[in-house]
C-alpha positions as CSV (number, residue, x, y, z in Angstrom):
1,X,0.0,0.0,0.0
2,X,2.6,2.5,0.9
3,X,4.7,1.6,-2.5
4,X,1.8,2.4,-3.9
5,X,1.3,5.7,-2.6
6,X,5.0,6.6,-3.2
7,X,4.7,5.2,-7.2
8,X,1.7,7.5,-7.5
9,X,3.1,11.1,-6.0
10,X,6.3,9.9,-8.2
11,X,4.5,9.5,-11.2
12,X,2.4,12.9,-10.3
13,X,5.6,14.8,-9.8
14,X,6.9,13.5,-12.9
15,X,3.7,14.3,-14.7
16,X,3.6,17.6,-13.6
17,X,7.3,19.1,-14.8
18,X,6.9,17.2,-18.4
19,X,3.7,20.1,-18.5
20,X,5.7,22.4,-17.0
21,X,8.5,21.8,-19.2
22,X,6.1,21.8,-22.7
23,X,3.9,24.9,-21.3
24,X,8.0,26.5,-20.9
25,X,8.3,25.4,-24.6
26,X,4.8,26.8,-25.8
27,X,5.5,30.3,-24.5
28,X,8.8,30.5,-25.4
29,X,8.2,29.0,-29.4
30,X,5.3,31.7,-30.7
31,X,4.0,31.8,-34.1
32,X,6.5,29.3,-35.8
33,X,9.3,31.4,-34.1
34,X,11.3,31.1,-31.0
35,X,10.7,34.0,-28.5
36,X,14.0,34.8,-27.0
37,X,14.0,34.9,-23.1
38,X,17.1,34.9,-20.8
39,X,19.5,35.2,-24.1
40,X,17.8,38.3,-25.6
41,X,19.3,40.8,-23.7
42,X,22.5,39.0,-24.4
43,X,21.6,39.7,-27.8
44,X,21.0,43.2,-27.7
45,X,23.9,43.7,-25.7
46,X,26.2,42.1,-28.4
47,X,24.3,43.8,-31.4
48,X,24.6,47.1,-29.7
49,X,28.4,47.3,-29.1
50,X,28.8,45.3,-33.0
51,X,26.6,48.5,-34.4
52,X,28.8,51.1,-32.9
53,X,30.4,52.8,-35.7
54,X,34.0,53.3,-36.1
55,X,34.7,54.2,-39.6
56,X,35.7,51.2,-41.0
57,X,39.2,51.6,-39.5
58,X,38.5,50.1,-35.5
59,X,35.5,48.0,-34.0
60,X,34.3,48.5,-30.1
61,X,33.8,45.4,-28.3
62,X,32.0,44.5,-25.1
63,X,35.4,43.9,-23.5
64,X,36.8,46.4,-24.7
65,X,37.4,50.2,-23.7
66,X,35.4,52.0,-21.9
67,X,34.1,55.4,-20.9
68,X,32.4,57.1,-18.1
69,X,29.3,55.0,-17.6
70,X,30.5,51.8,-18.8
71,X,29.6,52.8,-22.9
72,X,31.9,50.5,-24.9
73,X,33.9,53.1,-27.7
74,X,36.1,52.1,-30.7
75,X,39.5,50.2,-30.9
76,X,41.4,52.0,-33.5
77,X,43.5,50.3,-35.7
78,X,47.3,51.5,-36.1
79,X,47.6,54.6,-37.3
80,X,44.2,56.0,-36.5
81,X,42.4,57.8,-33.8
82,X,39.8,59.7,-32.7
83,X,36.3,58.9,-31.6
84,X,35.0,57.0,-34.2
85,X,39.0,56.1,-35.8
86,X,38.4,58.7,-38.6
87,X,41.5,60.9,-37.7
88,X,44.8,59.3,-39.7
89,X,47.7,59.9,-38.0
90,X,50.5,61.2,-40.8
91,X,53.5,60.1,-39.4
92,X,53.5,57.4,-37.9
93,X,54.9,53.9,-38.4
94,X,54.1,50.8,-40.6
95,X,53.9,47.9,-38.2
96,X,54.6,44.9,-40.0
97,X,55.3,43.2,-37.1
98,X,52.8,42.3,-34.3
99,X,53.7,45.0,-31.5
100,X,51.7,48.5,-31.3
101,X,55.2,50.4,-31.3
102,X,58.8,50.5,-30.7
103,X,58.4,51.5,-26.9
104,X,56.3,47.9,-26.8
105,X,59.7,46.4,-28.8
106,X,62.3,47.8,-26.9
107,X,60.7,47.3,-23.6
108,X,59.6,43.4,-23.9
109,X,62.0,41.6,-26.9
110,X,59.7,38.6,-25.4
111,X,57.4,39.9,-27.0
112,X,58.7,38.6,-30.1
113,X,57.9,35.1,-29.6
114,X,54.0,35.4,-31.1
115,X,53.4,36.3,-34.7
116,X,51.5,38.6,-36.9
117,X,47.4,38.9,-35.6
118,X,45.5,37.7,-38.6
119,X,43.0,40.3,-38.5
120,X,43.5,40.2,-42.7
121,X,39.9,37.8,-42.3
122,X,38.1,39.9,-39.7
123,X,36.5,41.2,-43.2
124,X,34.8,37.3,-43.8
125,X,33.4,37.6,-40.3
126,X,31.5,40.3,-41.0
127,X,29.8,39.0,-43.4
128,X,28.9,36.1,-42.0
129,X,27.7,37.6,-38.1
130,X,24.6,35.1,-38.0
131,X,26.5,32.1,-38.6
132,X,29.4,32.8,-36.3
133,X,27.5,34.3,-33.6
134,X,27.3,32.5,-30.4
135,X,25.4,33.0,-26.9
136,X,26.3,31.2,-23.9
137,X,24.3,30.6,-20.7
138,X,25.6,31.1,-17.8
139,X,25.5,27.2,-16.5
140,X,27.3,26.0,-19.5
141,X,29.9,23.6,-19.4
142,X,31.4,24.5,-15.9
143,X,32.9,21.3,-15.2
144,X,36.8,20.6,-15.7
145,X,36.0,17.9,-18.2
146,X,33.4,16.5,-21.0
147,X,31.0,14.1,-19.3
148,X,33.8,13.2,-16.0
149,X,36.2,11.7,-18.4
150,X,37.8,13.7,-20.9
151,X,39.5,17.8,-21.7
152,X,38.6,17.0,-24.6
153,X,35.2,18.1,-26.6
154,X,34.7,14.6,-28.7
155,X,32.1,17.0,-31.4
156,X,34.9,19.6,-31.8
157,X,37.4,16.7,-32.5
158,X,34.6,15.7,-35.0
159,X,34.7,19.2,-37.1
160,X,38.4,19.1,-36.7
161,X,38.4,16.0,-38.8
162,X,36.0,17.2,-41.2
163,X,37.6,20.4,-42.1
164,X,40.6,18.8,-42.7
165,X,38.8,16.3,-45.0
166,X,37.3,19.1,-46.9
167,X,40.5,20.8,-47.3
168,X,42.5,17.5,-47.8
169,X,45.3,19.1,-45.9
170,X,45.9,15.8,-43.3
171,X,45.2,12.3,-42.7
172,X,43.0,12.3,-39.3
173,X,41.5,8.8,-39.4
174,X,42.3,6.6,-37.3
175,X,44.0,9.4,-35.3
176,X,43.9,10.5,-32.0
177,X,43.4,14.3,-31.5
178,X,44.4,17.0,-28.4
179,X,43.8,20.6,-28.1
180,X,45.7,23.1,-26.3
181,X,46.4,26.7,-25.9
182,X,47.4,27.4,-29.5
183,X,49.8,25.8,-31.3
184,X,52.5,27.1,-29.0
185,X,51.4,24.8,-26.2
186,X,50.4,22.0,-28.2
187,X,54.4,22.0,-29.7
188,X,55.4,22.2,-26.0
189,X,53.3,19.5,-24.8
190,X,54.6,17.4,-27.6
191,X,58.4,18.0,-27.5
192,X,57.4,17.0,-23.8
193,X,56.0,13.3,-24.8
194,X,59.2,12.7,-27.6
195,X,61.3,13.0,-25.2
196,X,62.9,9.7,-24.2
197,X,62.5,8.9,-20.6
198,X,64.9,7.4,-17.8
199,X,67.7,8.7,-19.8
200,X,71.2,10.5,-18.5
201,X,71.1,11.9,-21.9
202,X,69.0,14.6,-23.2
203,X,67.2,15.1,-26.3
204,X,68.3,17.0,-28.8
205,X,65.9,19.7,-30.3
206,X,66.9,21.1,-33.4
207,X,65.2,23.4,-36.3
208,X,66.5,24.8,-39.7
209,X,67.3,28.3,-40.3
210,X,65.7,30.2,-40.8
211,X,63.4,28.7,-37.7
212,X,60.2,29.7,-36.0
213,X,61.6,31.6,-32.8
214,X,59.6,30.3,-30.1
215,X,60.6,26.5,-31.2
216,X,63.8,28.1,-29.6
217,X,62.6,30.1,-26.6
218,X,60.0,27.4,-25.3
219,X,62.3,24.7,-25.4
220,X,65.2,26.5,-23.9
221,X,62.8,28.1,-21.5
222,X,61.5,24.6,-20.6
223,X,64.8,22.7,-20.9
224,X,65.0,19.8,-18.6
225,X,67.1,16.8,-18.4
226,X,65.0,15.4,-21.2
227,X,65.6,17.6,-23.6
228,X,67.6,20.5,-24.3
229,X,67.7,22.8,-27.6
230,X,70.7,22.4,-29.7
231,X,69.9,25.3,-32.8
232,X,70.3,24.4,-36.6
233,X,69.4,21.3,-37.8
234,X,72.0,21.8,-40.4
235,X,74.5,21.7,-37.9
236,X,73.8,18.9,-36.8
237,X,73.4,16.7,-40.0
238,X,76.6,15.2,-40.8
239,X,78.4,14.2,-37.2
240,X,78.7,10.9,-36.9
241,X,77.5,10.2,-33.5
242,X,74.2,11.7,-34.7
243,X,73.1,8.1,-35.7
244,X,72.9,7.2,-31.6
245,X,71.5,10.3,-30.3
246,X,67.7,10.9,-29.6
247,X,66.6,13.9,-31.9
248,X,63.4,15.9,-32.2
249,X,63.1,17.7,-34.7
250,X,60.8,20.4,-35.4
251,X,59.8,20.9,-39.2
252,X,57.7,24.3,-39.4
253,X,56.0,23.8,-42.8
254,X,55.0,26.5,-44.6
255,X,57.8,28.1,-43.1
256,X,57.5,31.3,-40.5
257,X,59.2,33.4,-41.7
258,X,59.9,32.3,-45.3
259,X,56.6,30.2,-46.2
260,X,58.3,27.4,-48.0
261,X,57.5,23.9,-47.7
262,X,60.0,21.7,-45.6
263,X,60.7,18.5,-45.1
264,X,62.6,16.7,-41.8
265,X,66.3,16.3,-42.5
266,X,66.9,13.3,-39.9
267,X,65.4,9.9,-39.9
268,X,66.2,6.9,-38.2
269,X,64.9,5.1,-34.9
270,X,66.8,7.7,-33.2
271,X,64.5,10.2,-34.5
272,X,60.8,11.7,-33.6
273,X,59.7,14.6,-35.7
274,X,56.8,17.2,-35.2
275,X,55.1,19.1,-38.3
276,X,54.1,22.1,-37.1
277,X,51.4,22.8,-40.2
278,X,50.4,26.1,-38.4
279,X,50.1,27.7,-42.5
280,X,49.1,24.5,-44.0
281,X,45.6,25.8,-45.4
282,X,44.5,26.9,-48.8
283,X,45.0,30.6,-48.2
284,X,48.5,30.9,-47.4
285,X,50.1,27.6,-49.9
286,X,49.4,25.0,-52.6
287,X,48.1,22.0,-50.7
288,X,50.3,19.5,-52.7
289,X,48.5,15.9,-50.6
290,X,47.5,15.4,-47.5
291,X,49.8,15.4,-44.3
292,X,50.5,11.8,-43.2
293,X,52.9,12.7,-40.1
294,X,53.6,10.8,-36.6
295,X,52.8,14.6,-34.8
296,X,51.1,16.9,-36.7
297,X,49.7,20.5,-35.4
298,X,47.6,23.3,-36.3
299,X,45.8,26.2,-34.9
300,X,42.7,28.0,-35.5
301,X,44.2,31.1,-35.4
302,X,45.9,30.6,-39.0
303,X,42.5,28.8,-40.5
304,X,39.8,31.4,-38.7
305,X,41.7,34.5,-37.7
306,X,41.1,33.6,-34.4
307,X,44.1,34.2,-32.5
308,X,43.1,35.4,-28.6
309,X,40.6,32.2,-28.7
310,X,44.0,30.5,-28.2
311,X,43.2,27.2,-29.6
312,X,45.3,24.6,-31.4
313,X,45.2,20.8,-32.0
314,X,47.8,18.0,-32.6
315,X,46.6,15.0,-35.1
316,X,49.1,11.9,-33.3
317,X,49.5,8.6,-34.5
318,X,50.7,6.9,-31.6
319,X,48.2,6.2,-28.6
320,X,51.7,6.4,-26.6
321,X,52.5,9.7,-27.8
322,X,48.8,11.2,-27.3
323,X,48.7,9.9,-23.7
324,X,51.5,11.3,-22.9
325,X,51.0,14.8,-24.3
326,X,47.5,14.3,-22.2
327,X,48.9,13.8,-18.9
328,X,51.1,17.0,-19.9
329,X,48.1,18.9,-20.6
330,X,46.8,18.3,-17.4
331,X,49.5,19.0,-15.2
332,X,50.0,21.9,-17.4
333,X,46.8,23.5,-17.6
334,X,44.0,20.9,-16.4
335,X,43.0,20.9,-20.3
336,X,41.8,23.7,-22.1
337,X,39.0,26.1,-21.9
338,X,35.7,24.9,-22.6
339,X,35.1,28.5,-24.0
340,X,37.3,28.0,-26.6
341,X,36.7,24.7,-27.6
342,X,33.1,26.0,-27.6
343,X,34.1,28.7,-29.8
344,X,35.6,26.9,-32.0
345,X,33.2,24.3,-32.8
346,X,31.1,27.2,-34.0
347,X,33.5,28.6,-35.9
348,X,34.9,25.6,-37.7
349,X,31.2,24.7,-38.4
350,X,30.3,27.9,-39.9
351,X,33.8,27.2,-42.2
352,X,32.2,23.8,-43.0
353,X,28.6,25.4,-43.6
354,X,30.5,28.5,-46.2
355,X,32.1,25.4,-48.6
356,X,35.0,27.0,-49.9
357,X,34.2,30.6,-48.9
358,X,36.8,31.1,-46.0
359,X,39.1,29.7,-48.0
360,X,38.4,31.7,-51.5
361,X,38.1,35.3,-49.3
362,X,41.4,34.8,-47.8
363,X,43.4,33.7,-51.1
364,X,42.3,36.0,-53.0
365,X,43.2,38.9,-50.4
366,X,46.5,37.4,-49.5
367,X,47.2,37.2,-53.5
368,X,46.3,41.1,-53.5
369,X,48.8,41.7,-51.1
370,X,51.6,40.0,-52.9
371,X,50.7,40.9,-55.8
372,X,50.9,45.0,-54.4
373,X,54.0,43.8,-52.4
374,X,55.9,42.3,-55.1
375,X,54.9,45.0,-57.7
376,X,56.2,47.6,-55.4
377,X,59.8,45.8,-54.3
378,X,60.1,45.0,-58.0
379,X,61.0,48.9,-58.7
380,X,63.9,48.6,-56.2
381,X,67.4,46.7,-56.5
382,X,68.2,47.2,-53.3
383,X,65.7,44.6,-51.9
384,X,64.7,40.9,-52.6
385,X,61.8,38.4,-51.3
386,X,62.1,34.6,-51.0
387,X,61.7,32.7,-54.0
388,X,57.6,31.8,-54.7
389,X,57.9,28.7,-57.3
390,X,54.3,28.1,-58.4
391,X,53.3,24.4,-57.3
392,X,49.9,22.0,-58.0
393,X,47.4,22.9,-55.4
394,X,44.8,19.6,-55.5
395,X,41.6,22.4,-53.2
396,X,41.9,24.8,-55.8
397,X,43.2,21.5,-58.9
398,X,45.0,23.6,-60.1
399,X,48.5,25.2,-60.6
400,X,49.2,28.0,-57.6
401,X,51.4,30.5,-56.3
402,X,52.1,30.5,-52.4
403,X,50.8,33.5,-50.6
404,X,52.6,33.2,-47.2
405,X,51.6,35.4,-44.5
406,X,54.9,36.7,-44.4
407,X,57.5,38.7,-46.8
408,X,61.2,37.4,-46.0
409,X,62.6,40.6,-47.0
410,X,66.4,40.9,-47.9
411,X,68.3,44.2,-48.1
412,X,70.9,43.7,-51.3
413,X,73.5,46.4,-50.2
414,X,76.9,45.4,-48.6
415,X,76.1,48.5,-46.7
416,X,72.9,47.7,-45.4
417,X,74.0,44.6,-42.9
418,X,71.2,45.4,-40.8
419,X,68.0,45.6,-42.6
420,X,65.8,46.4,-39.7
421,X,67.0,49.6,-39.1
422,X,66.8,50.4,-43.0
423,X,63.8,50.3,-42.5
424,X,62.9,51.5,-39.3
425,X,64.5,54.8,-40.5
426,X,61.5,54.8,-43.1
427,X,59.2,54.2,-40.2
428,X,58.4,50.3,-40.5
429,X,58.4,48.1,-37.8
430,X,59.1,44.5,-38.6
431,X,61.1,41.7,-36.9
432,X,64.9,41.2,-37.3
433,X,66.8,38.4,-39.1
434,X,68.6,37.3,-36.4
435,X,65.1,36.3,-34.0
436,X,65.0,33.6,-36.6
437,X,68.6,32.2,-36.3
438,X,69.5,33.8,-39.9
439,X,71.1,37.5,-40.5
440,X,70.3,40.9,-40.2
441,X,70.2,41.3,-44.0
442,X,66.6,39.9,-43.3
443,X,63.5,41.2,-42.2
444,X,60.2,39.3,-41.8
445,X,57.7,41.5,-42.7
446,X,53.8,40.2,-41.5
447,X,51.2,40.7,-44.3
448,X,48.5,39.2,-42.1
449,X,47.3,42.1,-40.5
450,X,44.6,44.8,-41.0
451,X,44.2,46.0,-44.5
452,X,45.0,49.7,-43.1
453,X,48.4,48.3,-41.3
454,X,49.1,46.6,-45.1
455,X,48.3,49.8,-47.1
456,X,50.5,51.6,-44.4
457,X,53.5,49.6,-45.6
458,X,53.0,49.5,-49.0
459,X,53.2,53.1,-48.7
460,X,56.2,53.8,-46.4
461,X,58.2,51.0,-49.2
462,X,57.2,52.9,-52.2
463,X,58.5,56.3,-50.4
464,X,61.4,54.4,-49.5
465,X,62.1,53.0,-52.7
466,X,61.1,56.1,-54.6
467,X,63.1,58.3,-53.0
468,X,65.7,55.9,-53.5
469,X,65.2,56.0,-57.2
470,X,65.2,59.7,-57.5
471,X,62.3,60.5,-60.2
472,X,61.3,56.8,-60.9
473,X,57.4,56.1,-59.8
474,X,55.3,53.2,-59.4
């Protein structure tokens, strides 16, 4: 009798919220569309600080600055100021770099380590505001892992492997797959697992010149008695106790700063090698066939734009490898933000959802810049850029030029040994040779920025050139 009476105030309770839940439904779904409840203000909010208008040369975000009662204003881009970013600035300098200024260089050469913001695509996310758009509640995702098992979001690992299907720029079945803070953790995490363990002797990290510099920094910033960096790869290639010696070598392909497409010099059981494929989309090189590497990463800040989301992946054959660089993750960082991973699953679906449209925009304005960049240095003898041999591109099927997000600019003159302050003298900013283990005769220039910050240094070249050339114009 009693089981009875409990079964039936049971069943009435449970009676009672499946109303309460449909009656939630019905006033919240009206007339064949939803009517927006806790999320709209959220929504106004965000379309509110989006609308604010800042002449097409900044954008005001919620997080952004602020004035006297809390009123979001505009973010001007380099060069520009005033209320709305409509006042150019004359004089001042072409950052091709990264950093706001020289006091930022000279004050924090650590700074150096991160490259260029790829704000170049900030354009394709403004067309496309619905699709992108995300609101969050406030109970979302707030434990540390997916269902009590995993850092990892198993439906972001699922987009991860479709985009790179549809771009056919790596092999991800049958593949494990970790996220971390951007690429720059992931490559930490995995130089971490490579290393041999219960050794006297440390591993030898090594890159080619001219290298990414943080493979440098991190490693020598993290060295252990696992590993320990030991510079050019070159170096390194022909000594003959090389054979016995654990390597890790770190292949950055395209290139930063030069955008070619390298291959690992060592092999042998000896030997573990990580791809960093940070560039390895459409937009920036041909995509000759897909990847097929042991360790393989990529970021979303290269493929989106996306940089502060600070979110990159590793594609890992070996289960070893990938546990390994797990139980790094979590002693590093106890995974990585759900936020992110959030963010990124709605971004990388929204790719999916445009076909080839990220992809196309982003080409065709990185072949606009080089195209204005290579037009320009051509009326000089004085400077040089990295060879750009045309090579099959099987997204596009066809026959391609690279369009790296960087110029590796040479200055031709015996007198001009450093090249950086060539051109800091005609008020560009970019990053000195010798950050990337090579000379100061080179200077990476980022072409990856704003479209303002690029038309700024096309014209502070052409003055420099010009004026080089005497009466000679573009």
């Amino acid at each position: 009798m009693m089981k009875s009476i409990v079964s039936s105030k049971y069943l009435a309770c449970l009676v009672g919220s499946i109303i309460l839940n449909l009656l939630f439904i019905i006033n919240i779904y009206v007339g064949g569309q939803w009517k927006l409840s806790w999320s709209l203000g959220a929504a106004i909010e965000a379309e509110t600080v989006a609308a604010i208008y800042c002449s097409g040369h900044g954008r005001a975000y919620l997080d952004g600055l602020v004035v006297v009662g809390n009123k979001p204003v505009c973010d001007c881009n380099t060069c520009f100021t005033g209320p709305d970013c409509s006042q150019f600035i004359p004089h001042c300098t072409a950052n091709a770099d990264g950093l706001e200024s020289v006091e930022e260089l000279l004050r924090d050469l650590s700074m150096h380590s991160y490259s260029g913001d790829p704000l170049f695509l900030e354009p394709f996310w403004m067309q496309h505001l619905a699709s992108s758009a995300l609101v969050v509640a406030g109970w979302h995702q707030m434990s540390y892992t997916y269902g009590g098992k995993s850092f990892v979001s198993k439906e972001l690992a699922k987009v991860v492997r479709k985009v790179h299907a549809s771009v056919g720029n790596a092999v991800t079945q049958n593949r494990f797959i970790i996220f971390g803070a951007g690429s720059t953790q992931v490559l930490s995490a995995a130089v971490f697992a490579l290393s041999p363990e219960n050794t006297s002797s440390p591993a030898k990290v090594v890159t080619s010149v001219p290298y990414y510099p943080i493979d440098k920094q991190q490693t020598q910033y993290f060295s252990s008695q696992k590993f320990k960096y030991e510079g050019d790869a070159y170096r390194w290639k022909n000594r003959s106790d090389c054979s016995s010696t654990n390597m890790i070598e770190i292949v950055t392909s395209p290139n930063n700063p030069d955008g070619q497409l390298k291959k690992a010099i060592f092999h042998g059981p000896n030997v573990k090698t990580i791809y960093d494929h940070a560039y390895y989309w459409p937009h920036f090189t041909p995509i000759p066939a897909p990847s097929d590497e042991d360790v393989m990463v990529f970021t979303l800040s290269k493929l989106t734009g996306h940089a502060g989301t600070r979110l990159g992946w590793a594609v890992i054959k070996d289960e070893t490898v990938f546990n390994r660089m797990m139980i790094h993750m979590q002693m590093n960082s106890m995974g990585v933000s759900k936020d992110a991973q959030l963010r990124a699953f709605k971004l990388l679906n929204a790719v999916l959802e445009e076909g080839t449209g990220i992809f196309d925009f982003a080409y065709q304005t990185m072949k606009s810049r080089w195209e204005r960049l290579v037009q320009t240095v051509s009326l000089s003898n004085r400077f040089s850029l990295q060879e750009n041999n045309p090579q099959y591109c099987t997204f596009y099927n066809k026959v391609r030029q690279l369009s790296p997000a960087y110029a590796w600019l040479k200055c031709e003159r015996e007198e001009d040994k450093d090249c950086y302050a060539v051109l800091e003298a005609a008020n560009i900013i970019g990053r000195q040779g010798n950050l990337f283990g090579a000379e100061d005769g080179y200077v990476r220039l980022s072409l990856v920025r704003t479209q303002d910050d690029f038309d700024i240094l096309i014209k502070r070249l052409h003055k420099l050139i010009t004026e080089e050339n005497g009466d000679k114009t573009m």
